[in-house]
N, C-alpha and C positions, 0 to 999 in steps of 0.2 A: 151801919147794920147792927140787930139789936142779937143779945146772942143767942133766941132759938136759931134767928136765920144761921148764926156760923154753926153751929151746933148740928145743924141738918147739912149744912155746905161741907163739914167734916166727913159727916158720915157718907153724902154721895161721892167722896171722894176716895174713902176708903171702900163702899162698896164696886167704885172703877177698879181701887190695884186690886181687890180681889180677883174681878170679872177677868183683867188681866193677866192675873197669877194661871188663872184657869185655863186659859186659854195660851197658855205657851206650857202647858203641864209637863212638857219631856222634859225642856231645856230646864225647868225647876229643878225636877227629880236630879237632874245630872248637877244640877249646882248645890243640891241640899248634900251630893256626895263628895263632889271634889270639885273645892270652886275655881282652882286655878283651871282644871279641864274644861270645866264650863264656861269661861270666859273664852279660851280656846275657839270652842263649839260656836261662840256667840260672837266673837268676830270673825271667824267665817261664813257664818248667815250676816253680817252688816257686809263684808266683803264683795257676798255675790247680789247682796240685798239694800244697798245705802240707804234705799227710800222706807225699810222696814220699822216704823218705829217702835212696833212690841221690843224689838229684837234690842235696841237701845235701853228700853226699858228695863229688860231681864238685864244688861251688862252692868246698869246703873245699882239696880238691886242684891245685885252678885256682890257687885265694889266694895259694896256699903258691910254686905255678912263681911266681907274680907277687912273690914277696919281701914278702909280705904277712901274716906269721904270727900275729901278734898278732892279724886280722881274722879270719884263719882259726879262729883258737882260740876266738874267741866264737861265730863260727858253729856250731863243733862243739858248744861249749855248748850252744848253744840248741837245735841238732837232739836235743840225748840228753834236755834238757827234753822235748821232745816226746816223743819215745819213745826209753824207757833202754835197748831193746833195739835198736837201731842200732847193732850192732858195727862196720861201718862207721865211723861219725862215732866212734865211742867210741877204734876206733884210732890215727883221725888224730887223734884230740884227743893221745892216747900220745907221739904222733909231733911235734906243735907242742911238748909242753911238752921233750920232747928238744933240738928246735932251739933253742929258746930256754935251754937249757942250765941246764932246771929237773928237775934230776934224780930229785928226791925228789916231786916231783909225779908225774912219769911212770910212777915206781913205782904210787903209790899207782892210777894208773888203769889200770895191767895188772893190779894185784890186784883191782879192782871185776870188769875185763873177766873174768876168772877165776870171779868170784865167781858172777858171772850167768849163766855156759855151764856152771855148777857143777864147771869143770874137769875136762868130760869133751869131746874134739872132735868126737863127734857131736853135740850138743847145738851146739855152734859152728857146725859144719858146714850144720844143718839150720834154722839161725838165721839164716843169712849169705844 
């Protein structure tokens, strides 16, 4: 792939966590104030919720404010176990193994994420 296509593949993918951020806006709010509370909040919704995958996603993204990436990365695991098409969890997972300055890892998981939206951003779009 040449890199306007990753160039554009980044940006829908940041325009996803956005869309995502948006649309879990409490449980944010309560994690931009106190993130151990909100992790809290957020496996009590995965609790009554396992099949919720926003709900993984805000835990993932909590981890991560909290300096927690390692913890965050298996979380992500385990959500894409659940379901592979969590583009969500599947980002952040992109996104852990970057932090953690696992670079040929991260590759290999924007080419899966590619592979499953069959690299078209409607398919993305309408997945997200």
């Amino acid at each position: 792939p040449g890199m306007p296509e990753m160039q554009q593949l980044r940006a829908q993918i940041q325009e996803t966590e956005r869309q995502l951020t948006a649309r879990t806006g409490s449980i944010v709010a309560s994690i931009r104030a106190d993130y151990t509370r909100a992790l809290e909040h957020i496996n009590w919704a995965i609790d009554r919720n396992a099949r919720n995958g926003k709900a993984y996603v805000v835990k993932i993204q909590a981890l991560k404010k909290m300096e927690k990436v390692t913890e965050a990365l298996s979380i992500a695991e385990s959500a894409i176990e659940r379901d592979g098409f969590n583009f969500g969890a599947l980002y952040e997972l992109h996104t852990c193994y970057q932090e953690l300055h696992e670079e040929e890892k991260a590759r290999k998981i924007l080419e899966l994420f590619k592979s499953r939206t069959r690299r078209t951003a409607h398919n993305h779009a309408v997945l997200s």
